[in-house]
C-alpha positions as CSV (number, residue, x, y, z in Angstrom):
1,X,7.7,-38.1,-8.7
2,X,10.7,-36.4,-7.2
3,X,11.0,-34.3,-9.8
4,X,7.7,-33.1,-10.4
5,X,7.8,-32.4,-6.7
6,X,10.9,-29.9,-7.2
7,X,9.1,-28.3,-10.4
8,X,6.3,-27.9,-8.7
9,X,8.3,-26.1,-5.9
10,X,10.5,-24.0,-7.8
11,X,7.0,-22.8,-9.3
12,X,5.6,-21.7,-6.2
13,X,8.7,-20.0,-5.2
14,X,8.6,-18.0,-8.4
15,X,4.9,-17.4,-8.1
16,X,5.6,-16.2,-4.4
17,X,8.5,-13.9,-5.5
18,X,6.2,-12.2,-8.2
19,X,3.1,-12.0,-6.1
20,X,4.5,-10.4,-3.3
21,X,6.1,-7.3,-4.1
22,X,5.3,-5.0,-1.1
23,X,7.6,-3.6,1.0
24,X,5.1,-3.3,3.6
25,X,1.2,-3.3,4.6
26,X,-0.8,-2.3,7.3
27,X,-4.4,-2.5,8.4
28,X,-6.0,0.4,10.3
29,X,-7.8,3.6,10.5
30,X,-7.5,6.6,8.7
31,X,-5.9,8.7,10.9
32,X,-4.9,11.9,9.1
33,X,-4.9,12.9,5.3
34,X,-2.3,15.6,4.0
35,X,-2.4,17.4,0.6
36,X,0.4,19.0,-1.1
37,X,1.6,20.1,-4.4
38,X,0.6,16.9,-6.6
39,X,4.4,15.8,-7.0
40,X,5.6,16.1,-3.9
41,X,4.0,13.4,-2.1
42,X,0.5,14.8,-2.9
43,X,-1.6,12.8,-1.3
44,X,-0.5,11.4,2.2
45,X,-2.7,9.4,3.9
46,X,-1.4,8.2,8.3
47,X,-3.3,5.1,9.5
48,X,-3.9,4.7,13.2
49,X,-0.5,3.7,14.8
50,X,1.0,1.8,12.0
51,X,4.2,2.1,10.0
52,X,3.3,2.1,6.5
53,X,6.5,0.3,4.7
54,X,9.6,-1.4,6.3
55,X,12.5,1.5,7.2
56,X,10.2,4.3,5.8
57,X,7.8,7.3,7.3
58,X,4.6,6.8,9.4
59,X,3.1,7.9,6.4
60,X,2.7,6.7,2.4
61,X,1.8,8.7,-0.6
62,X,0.6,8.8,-3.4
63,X,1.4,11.4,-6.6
64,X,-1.6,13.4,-8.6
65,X,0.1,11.5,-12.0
66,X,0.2,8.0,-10.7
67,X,-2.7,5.7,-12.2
68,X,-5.6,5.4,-10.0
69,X,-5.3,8.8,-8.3
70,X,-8.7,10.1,-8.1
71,X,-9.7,6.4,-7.0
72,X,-7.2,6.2,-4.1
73,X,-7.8,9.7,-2.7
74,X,-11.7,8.5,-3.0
75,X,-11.5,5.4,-1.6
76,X,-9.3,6.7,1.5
77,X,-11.7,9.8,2.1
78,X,-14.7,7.6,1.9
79,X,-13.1,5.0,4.6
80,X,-12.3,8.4,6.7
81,X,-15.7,9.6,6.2
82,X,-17.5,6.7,7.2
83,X,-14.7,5.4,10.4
84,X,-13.5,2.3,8.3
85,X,-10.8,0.6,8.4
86,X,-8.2,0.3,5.3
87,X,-6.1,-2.3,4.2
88,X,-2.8,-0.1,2.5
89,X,-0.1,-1.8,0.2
90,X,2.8,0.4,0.0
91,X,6.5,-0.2,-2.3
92,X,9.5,1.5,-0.8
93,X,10.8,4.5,-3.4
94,X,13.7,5.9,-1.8
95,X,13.3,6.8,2.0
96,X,9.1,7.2,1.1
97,X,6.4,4.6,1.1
98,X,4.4,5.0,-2.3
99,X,0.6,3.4,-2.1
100,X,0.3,0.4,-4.6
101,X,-3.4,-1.2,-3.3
102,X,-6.2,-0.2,-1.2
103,X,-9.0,-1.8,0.1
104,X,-11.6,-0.8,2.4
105,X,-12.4,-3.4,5.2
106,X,-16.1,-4.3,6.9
């Protein structure tokens, strides 16, 4: 029993490690949306007072070549459109917080 109890651990602790690779997330309010050249941070999207990614910028972005471009900008226009709140994953990529998941909230 001991040992399935320690397999069973190690299991969730590697399960844990792999779902869980955000440097930071934050819940809030579209604040303000910037758009640049497409690789320079293209799309940047500020959320009501919150930091968007341990040690990085009030701000994460998110690059006209990454996958699911056209549906983050949607999604984060929409949720500014309509005063909705916005649930933002964001990975760390040098001193820059780079979007990873969205989700509108009710």
């Amino acid at each position: 029993m001991k040992r399935f109890l320690a397999v069973m651990a190690l299991g969730a602790l590697a399960f844990c490690a792999n779902a869980q690779p955000w440097d930071g997330s934050a819940v809030g309010k579209v604040r303000t949306l910037d758009v640049t050249a497409s690789e320079n941070f293209g799309f940047r999207v500020y959320l009501e007072g919150q930091a968007m990614c341990t040690g990085g910028p009030s701000w994460a972005y998110v690059n006209g070549s990454d996958p699911s471009y056209k549906s983050y900008v949607s999604l984060l226009m929409m949720a500014r459109a309509m005063d909705k709140p916005v649930l933002i994953y964001s990975q760390r990529t040098g001193d820059y917080c780079k979007i990873g998941y969205v989700s509108m909230q009710p």
